[in-house]
N, C-alpha and C positions, 0 to 999 in steps of 0.2 A: 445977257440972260434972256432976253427977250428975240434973241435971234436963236438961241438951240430952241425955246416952245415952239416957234414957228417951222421948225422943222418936224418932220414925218417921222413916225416913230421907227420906220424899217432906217432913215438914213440915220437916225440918233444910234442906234445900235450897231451900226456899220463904225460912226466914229468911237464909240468902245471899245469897237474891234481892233478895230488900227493903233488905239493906242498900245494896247499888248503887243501885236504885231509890228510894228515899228521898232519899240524894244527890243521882241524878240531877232529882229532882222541886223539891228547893230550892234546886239550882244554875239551873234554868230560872226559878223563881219572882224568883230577884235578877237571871236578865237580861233577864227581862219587866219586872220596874219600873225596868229599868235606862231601858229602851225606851221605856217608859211616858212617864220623865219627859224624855228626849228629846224624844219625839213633841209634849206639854206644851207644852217649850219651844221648839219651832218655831212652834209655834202661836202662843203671846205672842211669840216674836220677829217672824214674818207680819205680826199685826196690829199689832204696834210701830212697824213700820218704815213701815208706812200711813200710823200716827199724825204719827210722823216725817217724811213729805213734805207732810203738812198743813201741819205745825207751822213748817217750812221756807218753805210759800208765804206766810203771814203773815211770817214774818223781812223776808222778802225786800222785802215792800210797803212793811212798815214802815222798812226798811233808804231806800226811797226817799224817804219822809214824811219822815224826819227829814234828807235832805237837800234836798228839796225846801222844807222847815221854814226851814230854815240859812240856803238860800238869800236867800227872804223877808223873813227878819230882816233878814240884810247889807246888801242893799239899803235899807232903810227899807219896804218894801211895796212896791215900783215895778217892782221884777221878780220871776217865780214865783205872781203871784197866781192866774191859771186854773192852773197845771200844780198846784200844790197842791191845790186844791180837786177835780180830778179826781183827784188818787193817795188823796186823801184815802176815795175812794170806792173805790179798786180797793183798799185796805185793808181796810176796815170790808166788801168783801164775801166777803177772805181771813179775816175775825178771824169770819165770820157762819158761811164753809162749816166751818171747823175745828168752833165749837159744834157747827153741826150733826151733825157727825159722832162728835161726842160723845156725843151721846142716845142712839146704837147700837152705842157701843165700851162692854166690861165692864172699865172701870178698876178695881176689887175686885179683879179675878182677878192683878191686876200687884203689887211690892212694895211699902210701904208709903213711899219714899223715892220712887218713882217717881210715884206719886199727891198726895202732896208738891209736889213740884215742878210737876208741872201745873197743880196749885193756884192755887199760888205765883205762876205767870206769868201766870196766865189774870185773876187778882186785878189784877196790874199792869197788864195793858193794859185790863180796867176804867178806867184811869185818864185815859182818851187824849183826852177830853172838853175837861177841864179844862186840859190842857196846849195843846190846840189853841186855847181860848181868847186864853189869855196869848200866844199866836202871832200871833192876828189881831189884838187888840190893841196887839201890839206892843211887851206892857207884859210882854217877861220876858224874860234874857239868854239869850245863845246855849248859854253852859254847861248853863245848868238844861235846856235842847231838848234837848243833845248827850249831857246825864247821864241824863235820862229814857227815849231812846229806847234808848241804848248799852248802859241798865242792863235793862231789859226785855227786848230781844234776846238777854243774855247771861242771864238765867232762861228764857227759850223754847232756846236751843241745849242749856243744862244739860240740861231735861226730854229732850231727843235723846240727852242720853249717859247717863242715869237708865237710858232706855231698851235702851242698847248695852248695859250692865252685866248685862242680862239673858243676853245668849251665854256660853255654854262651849265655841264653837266654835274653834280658833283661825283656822282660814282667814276664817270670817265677822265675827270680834271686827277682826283687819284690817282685812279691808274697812272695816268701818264709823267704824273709826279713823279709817283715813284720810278716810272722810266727812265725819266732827265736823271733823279739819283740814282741810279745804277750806271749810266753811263759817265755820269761825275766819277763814284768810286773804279770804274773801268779805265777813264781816263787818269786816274791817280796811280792806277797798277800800272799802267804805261810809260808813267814817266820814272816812276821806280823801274821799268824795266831799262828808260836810254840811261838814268841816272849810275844804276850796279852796271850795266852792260863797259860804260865810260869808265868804271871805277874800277873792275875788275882786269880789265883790258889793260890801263894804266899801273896796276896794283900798287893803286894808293887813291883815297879821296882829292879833289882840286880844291882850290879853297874853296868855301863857303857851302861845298855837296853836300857834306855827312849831314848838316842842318836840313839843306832841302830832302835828304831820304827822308830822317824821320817826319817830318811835317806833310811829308807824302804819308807814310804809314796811319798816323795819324788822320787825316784825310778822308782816305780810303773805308777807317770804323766810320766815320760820323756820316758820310753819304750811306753807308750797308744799313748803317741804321735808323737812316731816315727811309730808305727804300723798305726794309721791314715795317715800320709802323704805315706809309701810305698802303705796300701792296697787298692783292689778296692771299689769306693764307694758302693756297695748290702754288703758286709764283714763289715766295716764301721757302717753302719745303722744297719746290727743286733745287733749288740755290742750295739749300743746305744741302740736298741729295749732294750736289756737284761738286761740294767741298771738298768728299772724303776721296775725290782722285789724290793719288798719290804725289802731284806737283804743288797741291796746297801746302804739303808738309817739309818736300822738299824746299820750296820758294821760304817758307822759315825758317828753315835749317842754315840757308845760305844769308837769308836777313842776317842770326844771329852770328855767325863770321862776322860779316861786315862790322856788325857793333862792338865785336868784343874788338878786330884790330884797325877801328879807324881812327889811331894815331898814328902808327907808324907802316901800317899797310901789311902788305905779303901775304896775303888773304888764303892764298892757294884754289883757286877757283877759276876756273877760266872762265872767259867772257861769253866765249859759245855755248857752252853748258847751260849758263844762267840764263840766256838769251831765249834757249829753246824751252829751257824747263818752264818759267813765268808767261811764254808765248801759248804754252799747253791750258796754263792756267788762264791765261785770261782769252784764250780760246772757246773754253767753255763756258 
């Protein structure tokens, strides 16, 4: 106490001053890095979400190969054989831009879970060689087609939500929710499409199908309708806009075949028809 009296009144007033100012200097300093790490994380979210539409147009090719795959199979070879061999190409030239785009994206700067996983997937469709072999051969069941491409798809959509995990936003974490669900109920229209493409081709269900169609069906409501509740209503209403093309109603029409004769089959439905109809729909 006896050392501030001895002090000058101009310096007594300067240590007033400082103490405000001090405050004030490390109250801004935490919400400069508060800022900071916002700013950061737009920036990996930015480039995520690029990643992310890359990562999606491969899903997507491949979502056709493997029914396009399916197809082929069921048949015996007789039908699918050009439409294959061309998706086959519009694949491998989705699975070549994504690399590419790789050489000049900084995956270091992302989580280590995230890095991970791209890995992961990028590892398995490495694999797409070999599988296409046993396709043209002829010499490999539909399962293992259906288990390869379904399993690969669902490590490429993971790394998409590797990537969502990155927001702190809530408005934007929605959003993107409801993206990953949409592309869930997209990837369940797909496997309903190698699933009827196989069955129709065949004209008869394989064991254990006619279970996996419906639990596809099935599926498909419970993701649309988690995408409704996360997304915004204008997202919402296109969807429904898009419904009323005429492949929605047709792809039910041909559902309801399949259920009324999958005991004993004869469906009357060809495989290309279905192929192209549900390709329209989840085109859009």
């Amino acid at each position: 106490m006896s050392i501030l009296n001895n002090l000058k009144v101009g310096t007594k007033l300067l240590c007033l001053m400082l103490i405000p100012l001090v405050t004030l200097i490390i109250f801004s300093l935490v919400l400069i890095s508060e800022r900071y790490k916002i700013v950061q994380e737009s920036l990996l979210l930015k480039h995520g979400v690029t990643l992310a539409t890359k990562i999606s147009l491969v899903i997507h090719e491949l979502q056709k190969e493997r029914g396009t795959s399916a197809g082929f199979l069921g048949s015996k070879g007789k039908d699918f054989g050009e439409a294959l061999q061309k998706q086959r190409k519009l694949s491998d030239e989705k699975i070549k831009e994504l690399h590419d785009f790789l050489q000049s994206f900084d995956l270091h700067s992302y989580p280590q879970n995230t890095q991970n996983s791209l890995k992961t997937s990028l590892s398995q469709i490495s694999k797409i060689n070999e599988i296409r072999q046993g396709v043209d051969s002829l010499n490999v069941k539909v399962g293992d087609i259906l288990s390869y491409y379904t399993g690969t798809i669902a490590l490429n959509i993971q790394s998409i939500v590797e990537i969502i995990n990155i927001s702190t936003n809530d408005q934007i974490t929605r959003r993107l929710v409801a993206y990953v669900n949409f592309l869930n109920a997209k990837e369940n229209a797909g496997q309903e499409r190698a699933v009827l493409s196989n069955t129709f081709g065949a004209d008869k269900f394989a064991n254990g199908i006619y279970n996996r169609f419906i639990a596809l069906m099935i599926a498909q409501n419970i993701f649309l309708e988690d995408f409704k509740r996360y997304a915004n209503p204008d997202n919402y209403q296109y969807y429904l806009k898009i419904t009323e093309d005429k492949s929605f109603s047709e792809v039910e029409r041909m559902r309801k075949i399949a259920m009324e004769h999958f005991i004993d089959g004869g469906f009357g439905v060809k495989a290309t028809y279905w192929f192209e109809t549900i390709t329209q729909k989840i085109n859009l």
